[in-house]
MDTraj code that builds the backbone (N, CA, C; nanometers):
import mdtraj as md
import numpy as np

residues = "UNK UNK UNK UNK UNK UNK UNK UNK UNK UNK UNK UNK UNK UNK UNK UNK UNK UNK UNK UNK UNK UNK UNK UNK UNK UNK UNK UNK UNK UNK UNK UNK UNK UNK UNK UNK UNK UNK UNK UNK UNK UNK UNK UNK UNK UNK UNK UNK UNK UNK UNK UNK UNK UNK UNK UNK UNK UNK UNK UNK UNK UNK UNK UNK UNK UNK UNK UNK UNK UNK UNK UNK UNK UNK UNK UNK UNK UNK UNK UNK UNK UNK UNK UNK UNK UNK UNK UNK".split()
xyz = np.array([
    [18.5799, 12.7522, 16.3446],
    [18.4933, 12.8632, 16.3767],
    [18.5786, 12.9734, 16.4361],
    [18.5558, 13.1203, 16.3765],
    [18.6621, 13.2391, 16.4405],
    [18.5129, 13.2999, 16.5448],
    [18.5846, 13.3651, 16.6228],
    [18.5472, 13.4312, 16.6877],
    [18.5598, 13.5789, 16.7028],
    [18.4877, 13.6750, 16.6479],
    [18.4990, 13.8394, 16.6603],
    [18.5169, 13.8656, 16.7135],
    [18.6917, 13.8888, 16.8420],
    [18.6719, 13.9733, 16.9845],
    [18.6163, 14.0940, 16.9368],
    [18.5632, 14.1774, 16.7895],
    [18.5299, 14.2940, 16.7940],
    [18.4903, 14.3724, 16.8531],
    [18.3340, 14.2539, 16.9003],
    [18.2480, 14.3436, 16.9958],
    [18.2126, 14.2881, 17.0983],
    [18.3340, 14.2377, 17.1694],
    [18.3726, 14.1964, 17.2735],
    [18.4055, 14.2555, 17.3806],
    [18.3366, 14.3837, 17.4297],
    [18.3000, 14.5110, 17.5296],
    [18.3529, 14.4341, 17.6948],
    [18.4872, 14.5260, 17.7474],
    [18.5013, 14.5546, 17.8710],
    [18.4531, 14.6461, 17.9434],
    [18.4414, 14.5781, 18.0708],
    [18.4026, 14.7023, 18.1514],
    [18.4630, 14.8421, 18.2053],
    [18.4102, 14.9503, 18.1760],
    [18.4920, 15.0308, 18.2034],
    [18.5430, 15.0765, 18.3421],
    [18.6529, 15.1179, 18.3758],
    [18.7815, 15.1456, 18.4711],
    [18.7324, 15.2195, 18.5308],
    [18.6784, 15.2208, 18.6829],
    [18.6231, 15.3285, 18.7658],
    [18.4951, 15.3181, 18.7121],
    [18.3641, 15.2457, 18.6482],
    [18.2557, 15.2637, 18.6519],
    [18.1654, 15.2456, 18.7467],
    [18.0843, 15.2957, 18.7946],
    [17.9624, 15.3146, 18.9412],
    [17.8534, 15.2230, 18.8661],
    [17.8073, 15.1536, 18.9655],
    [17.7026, 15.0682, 18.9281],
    [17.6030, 15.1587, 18.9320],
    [17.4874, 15.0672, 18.8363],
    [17.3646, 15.1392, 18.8014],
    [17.2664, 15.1774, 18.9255],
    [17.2360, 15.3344, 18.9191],
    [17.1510, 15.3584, 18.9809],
    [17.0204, 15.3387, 18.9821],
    [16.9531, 15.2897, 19.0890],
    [16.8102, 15.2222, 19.0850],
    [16.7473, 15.3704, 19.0445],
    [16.6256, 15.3224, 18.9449],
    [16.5674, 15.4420, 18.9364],
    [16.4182, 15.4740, 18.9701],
    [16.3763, 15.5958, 19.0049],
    [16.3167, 15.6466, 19.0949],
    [16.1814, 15.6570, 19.0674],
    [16.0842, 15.5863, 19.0869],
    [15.9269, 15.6170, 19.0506],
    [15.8285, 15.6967, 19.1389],
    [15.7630, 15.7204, 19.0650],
    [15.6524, 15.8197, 19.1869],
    [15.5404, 15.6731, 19.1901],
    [15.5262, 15.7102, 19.2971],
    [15.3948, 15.6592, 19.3774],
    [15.3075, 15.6312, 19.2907],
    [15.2568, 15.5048, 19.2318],
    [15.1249, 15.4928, 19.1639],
    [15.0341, 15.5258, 19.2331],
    [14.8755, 15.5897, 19.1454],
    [14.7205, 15.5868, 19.2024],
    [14.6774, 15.4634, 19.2159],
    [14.5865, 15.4653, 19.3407],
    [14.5532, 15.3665, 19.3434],
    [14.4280, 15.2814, 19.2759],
    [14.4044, 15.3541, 19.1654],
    [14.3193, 15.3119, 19.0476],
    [14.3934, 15.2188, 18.9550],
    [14.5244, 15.3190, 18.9736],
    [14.6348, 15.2340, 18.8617],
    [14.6648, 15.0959, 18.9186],
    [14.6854, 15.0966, 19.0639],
    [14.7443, 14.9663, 19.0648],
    [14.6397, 14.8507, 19.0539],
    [14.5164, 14.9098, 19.1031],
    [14.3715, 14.7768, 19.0731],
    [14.3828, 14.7367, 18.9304],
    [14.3907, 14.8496, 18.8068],
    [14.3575, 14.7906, 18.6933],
    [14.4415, 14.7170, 18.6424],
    [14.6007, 14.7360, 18.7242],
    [14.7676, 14.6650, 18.6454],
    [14.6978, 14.5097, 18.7186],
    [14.6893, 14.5125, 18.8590],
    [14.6084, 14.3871, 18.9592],
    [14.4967, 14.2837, 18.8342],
    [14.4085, 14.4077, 18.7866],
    [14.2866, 14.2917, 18.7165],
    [14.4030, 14.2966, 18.5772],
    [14.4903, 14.3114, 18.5194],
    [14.5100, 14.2950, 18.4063],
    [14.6177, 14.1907, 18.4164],
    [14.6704, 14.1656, 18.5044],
    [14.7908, 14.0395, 18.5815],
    [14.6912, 13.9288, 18.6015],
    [14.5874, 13.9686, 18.6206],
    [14.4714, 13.8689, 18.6971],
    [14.4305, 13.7879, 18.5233],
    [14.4096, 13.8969, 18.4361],
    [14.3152, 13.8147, 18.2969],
    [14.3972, 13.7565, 18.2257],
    [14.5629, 13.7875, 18.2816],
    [14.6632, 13.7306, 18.1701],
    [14.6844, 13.5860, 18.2291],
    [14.7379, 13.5938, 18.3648],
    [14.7391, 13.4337, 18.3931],
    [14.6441, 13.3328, 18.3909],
    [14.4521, 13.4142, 18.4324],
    [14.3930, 13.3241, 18.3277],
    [14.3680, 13.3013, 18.1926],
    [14.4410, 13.3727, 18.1528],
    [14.4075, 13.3386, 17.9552],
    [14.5668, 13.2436, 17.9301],
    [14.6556, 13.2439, 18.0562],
    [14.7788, 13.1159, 18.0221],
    [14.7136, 13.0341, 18.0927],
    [14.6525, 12.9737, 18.1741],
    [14.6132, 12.8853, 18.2285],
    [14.5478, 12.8417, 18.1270],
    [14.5071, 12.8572, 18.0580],
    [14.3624, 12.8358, 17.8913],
    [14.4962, 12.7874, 17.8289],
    [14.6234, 12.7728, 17.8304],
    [14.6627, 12.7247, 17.7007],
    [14.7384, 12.6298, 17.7386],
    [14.7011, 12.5073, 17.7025],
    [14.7592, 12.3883, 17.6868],
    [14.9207, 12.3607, 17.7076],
    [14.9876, 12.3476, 17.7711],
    [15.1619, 12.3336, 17.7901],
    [15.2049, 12.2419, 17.6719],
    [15.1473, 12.1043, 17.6247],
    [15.1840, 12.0473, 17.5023],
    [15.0743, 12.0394, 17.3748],
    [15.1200, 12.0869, 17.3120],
    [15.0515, 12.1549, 17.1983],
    [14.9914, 11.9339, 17.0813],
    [14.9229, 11.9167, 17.1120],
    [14.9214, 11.7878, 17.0676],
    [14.9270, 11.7814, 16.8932],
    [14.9088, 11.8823, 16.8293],
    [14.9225, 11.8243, 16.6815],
    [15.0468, 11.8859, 16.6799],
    [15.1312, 11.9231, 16.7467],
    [15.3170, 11.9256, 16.7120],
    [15.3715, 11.7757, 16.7685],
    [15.3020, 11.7530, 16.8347],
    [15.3470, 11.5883, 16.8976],
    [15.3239, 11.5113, 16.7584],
    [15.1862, 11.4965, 16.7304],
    [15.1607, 11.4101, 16.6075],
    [15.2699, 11.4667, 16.4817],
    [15.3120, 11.5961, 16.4396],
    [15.3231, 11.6332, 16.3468],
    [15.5361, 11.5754, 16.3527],
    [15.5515, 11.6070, 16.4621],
    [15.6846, 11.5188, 16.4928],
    [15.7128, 11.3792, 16.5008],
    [15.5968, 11.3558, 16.5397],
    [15.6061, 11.2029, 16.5616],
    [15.5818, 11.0974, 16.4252],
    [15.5368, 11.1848, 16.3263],
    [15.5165, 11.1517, 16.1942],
    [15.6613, 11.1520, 16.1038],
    [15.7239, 11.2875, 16.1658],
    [15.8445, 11.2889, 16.0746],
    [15.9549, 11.1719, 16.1334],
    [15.9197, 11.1587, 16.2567],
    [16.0401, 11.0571, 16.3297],
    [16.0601, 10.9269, 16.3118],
    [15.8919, 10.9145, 16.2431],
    [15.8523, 10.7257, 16.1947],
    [15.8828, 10.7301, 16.0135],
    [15.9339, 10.8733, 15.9388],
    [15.9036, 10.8541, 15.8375],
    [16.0875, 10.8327, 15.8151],
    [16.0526, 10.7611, 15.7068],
    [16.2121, 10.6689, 15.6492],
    [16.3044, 10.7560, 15.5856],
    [16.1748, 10.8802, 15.5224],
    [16.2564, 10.9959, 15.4570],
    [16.2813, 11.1473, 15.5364],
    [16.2881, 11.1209, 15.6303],
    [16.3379, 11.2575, 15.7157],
    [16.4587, 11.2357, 15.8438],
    [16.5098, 11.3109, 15.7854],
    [16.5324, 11.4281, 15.7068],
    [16.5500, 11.3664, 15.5755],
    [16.5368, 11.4654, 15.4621],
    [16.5754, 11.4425, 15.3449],
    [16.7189, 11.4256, 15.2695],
    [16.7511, 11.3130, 15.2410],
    [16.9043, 11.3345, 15.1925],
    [16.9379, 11.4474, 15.1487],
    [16.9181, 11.5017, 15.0709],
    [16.9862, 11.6768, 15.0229],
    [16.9826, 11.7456, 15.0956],
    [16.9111, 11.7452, 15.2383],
    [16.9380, 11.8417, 15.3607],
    [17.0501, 11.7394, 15.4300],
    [17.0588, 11.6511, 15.4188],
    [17.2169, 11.5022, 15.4784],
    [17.2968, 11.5903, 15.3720],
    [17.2700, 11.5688, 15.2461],
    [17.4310, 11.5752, 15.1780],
    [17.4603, 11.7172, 15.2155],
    [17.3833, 11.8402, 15.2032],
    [17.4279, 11.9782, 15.2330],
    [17.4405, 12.0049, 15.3318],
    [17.3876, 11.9337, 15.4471],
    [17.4858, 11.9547, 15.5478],
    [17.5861, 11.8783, 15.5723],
    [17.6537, 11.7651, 15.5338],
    [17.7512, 11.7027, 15.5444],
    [17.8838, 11.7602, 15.4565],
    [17.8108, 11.8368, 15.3445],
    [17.9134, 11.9320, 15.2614],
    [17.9579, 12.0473, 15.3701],
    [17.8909, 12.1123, 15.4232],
    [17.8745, 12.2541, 15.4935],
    [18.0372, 12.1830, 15.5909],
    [18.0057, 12.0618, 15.7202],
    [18.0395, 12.0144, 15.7610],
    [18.2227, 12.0578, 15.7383],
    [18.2265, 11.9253, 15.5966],
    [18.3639, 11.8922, 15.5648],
    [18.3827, 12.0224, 15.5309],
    [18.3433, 12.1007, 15.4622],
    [18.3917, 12.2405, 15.4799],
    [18.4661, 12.3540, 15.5429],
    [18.3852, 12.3456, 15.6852],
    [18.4309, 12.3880, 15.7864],
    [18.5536, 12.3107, 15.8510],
    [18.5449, 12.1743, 15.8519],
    [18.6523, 12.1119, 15.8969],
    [18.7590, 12.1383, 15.7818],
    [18.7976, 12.1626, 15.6907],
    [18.8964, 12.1146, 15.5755],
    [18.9494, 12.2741, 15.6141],
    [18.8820, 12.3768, 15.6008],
    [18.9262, 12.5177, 15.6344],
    [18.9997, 12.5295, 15.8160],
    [18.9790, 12.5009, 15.8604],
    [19.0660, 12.4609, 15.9803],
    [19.2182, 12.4375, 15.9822],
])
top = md.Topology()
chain = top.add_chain()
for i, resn in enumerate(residues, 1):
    res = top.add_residue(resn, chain, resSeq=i)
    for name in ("N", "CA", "C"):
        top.add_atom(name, md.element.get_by_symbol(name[0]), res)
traj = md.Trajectory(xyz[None], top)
């Protein structure tokens, strides 16, 4: 495997760190509605399930099955493989 130092960016010589930048004062209408809209998003993630159960089944199917992966995804990647190693 090569590696592109191309775009491999130093920092520049004498550069000033970033200046924080400067906001005006929100209304305070604005910040209630950003408040209820922070408020409807974490309950609409709380609504979603952390393990998704038919990706469990749908994995757990391929993991019991005799044919997965499929040999021609084995042999092409085992070609890809010696490939890369033989070019070395």
């Amino acid at each position: 495997m090569q590696i592109n130092t191309q775009y491999i960016r130093t920092p520049l010589a004498g550069a000033r760190a970033p200046v924080a930048a400067r906001h005006e004062p929100a209304e305070a209408g604005e910040v209630g509605d950003s408040f209820a809209s922070t408020a409807a998003l974490n309950e609409a993630l709380k609504a979603v399930p952390e393990i998704r159960q038919e990706e469990i089944k749908r994995a757990t199917a391929l993991v019991e099955s005799k044919d997965y992966p499929p040999q021609e995804l084995i042999d092409r990647l085992s070609r890809l493989l010696a490939d890369e190693i033989a070019g070395q």
